[in-house]
N, C-alpha and C positions, 0 to 999 in steps of 0.2 A: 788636176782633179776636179771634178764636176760632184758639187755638192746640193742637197736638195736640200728645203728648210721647209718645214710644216707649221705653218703660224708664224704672224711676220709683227707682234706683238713687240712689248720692251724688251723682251729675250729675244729671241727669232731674228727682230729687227735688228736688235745692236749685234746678233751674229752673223747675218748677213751684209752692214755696213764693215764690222771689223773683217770679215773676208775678203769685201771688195777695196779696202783702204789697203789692209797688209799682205794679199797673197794676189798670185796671179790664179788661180782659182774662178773657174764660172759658180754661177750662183744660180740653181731654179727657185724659185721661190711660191709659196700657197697662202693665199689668207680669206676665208671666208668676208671678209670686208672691201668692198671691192676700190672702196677711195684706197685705203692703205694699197692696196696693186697697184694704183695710179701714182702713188707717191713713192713707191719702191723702185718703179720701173724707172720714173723720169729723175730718180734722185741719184740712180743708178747703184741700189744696193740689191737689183738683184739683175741679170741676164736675161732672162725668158722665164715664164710664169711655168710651174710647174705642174705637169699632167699626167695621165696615164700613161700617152705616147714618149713622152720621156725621162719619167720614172726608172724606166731599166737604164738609161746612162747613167744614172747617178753611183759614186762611188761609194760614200758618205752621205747621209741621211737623219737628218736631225729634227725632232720632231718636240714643236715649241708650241705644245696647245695644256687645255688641266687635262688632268691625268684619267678620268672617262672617255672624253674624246679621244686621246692618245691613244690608248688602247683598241677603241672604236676605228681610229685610221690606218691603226697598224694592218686591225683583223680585213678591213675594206679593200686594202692597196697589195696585201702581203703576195698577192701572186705577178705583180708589178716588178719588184724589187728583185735586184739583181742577187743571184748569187755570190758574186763575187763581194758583195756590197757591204756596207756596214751603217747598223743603225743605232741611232745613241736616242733615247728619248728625254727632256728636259727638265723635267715633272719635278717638281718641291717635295715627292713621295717619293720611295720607291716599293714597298713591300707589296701593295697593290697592282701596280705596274708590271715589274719586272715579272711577278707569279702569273700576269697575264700575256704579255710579249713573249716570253721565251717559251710557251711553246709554238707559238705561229710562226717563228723566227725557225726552228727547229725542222719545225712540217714541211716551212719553203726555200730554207738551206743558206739564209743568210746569218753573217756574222749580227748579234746583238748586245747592246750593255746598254746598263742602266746609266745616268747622268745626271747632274745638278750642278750648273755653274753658281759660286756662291758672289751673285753680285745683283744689284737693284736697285729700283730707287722707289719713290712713294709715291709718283707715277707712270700710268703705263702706256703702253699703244705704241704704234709706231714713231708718230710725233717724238716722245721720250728716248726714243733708241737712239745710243749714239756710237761710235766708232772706237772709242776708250770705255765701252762701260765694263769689261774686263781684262785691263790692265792693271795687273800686282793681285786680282782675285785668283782664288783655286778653284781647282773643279774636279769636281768630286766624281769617280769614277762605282761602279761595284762589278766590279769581276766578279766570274766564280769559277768552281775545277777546268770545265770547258774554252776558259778564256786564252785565244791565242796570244801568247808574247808578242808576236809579230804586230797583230792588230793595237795592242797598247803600244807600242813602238810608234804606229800610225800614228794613234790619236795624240800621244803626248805633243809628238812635232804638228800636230796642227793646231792644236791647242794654246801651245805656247809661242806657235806663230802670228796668233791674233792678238798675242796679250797677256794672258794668262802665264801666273807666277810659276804656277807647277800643277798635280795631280795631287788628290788626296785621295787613297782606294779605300772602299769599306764595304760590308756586308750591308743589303737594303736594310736589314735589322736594327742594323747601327746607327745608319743612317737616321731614319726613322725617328729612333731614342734621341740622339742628340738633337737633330733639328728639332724636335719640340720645342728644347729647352732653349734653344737658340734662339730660333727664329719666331714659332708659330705663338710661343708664351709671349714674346715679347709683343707681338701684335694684339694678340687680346689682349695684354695689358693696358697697352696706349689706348684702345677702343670703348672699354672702362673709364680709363683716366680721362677723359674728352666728354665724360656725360655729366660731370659734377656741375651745377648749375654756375659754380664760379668761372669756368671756364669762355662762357660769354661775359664776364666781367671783369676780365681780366686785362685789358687794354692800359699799356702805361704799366703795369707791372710785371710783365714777363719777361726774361731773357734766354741764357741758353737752355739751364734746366727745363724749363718747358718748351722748348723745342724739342729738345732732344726726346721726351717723355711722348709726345703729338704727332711727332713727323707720319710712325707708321699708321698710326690710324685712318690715314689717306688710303685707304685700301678697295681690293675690287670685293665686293661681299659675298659675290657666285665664284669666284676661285676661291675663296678661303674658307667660305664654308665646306668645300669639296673636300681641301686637303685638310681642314680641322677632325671633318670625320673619317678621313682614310686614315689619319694618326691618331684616334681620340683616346687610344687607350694610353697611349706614352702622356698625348698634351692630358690628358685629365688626370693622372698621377703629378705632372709639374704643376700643373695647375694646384691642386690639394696642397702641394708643398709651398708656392706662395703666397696664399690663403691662410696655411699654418705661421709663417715667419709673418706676416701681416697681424696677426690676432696678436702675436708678441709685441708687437708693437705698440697695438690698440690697447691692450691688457696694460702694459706700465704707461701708459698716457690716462687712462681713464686712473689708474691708482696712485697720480703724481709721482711715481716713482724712479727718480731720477739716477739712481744707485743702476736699478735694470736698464734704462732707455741708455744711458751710456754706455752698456757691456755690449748692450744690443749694435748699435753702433760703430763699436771697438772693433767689433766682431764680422761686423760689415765691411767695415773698411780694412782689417788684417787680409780678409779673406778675396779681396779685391786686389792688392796688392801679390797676393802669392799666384791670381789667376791670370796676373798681367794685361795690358790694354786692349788684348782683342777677346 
């Protein structure tokens, strides 16, 4: 299978290294950065640079840029792209996306699904990409009536031939809702959490908790403002919600109240335990 990869980023990159590690699979590859070309080609996680001219081989086509440009490349290349083909876009969104790819997907008669590998790190670019950065992750699929079995037949076995644990399908809708609360809250939290003046004075007294609380705020600020407002209605509802559980907290600390900050707590911690470690 001759695959195409659009953006050769910490995604893109570590799915063009896990193809070229685990599958016999060619690899085109694109990235507006022209060192990352230099470092894809001679590191060999990709075949031949990806073009116009052979865009129509590609069987599979995965498109690893923020979710404006995706759609921008889809609409730019869509008469390129094979029929036959299949395209998965990679985007941290999908309701934005997917409501813009599937009609151009439609117009020029290729197979299309929405995508989101659920894996990453707190740095990006190709440098970070690595060859296991999705092994034991899922990936998150969004079918809808139109979707061939056949084609998710495809992707699953290439999916789980690079790595990946299994498929998780959902509605963009869904998708959407939950990753707020997943993912894009927890980032604005740590980005908050990193501006408290103690956090340059913290040297000698940090361990894992504040690791763990830091890590994400390593982040790129033009991709996440993008996908903060393609979701801002779900992330500003999570948001408001812990905001509200925060002032609980504020409320029985400013009124010594130790009867509440313990239920509060309790209550954390019950409800942590029912939700399990992931």
């Amino acid at each position: 299978m001759i695959v195409g990869i659009v953006g050769l980023g910490l995604i893109g990159g570590s799915m063009a290294k896990s193809i070229k590690s685990r599958t016999a699979h060619t690899v085109y590859g694109t990235d507006l950065n022209a060192e990352t070309m230099t470092m894809a080609r001679m590191c060999g996680a990709m075949d031949a640079p990806l073009t116009a001219e052979n865009l129509p081989e590609c069987d599979l086509v995965l498109v690893a840029i923020r979710p404006g440009a995706a759609v921008e490349w889809v609409r730019q290349n869509a008469p390129h792209i094979a029929k036959r083909a299949i395209l998965v876009d990679l985007c941290g969104v999908k309701r934005t996306v997917v409501e813009a790819i599937t009609p151009i997907a439609e117009e020029y008669g290729f197979a299309y699904i929405g995508g989101h590998p659920m894996a990453g790190r707190e740095r990006g670019g190709f440098p970070a990409a690595t060859d296991d950065l999705y092994v034991g992750a899922s990936m998150i699929l969004t079918p809808d009536a139109r979707t061939d079995m056949q084609l998710l037949e495809t992707l699953k076995a290439f999916f789980l031939d690079i790595g990946f644990a299994g498929l998780t399908f959902s509605t963009p809708e869904e998708h959407d809702r939950i990753i707020a609360f997943t993912s894009q809250l927890a980032h604005i939290t740590s980005s908050a959490y990193v501006k408290s003046p103690e956090a340059q004075k913290r040297r000698g007294f940090s361990a894992g908790s504040f690791q763990d609380m830091t890590r994400v705020a390593r982040l790129d600020e033009d991709m996440w403002t993008e996908l903060f407002l393609d979701d801002a209605d779900y992330l500003t509802s999570e948001l408001e919600v812990l905001v509200g559980h925060l002032t609980e907290y504020l409320d029985a600390l400013k009124a010594r109240d130790a009867q509440r900050l313990r239920a509060l707590l309790k209550e954390g911690r019950e409800l942590k335990a029912t939700a399990g470690g992931n």
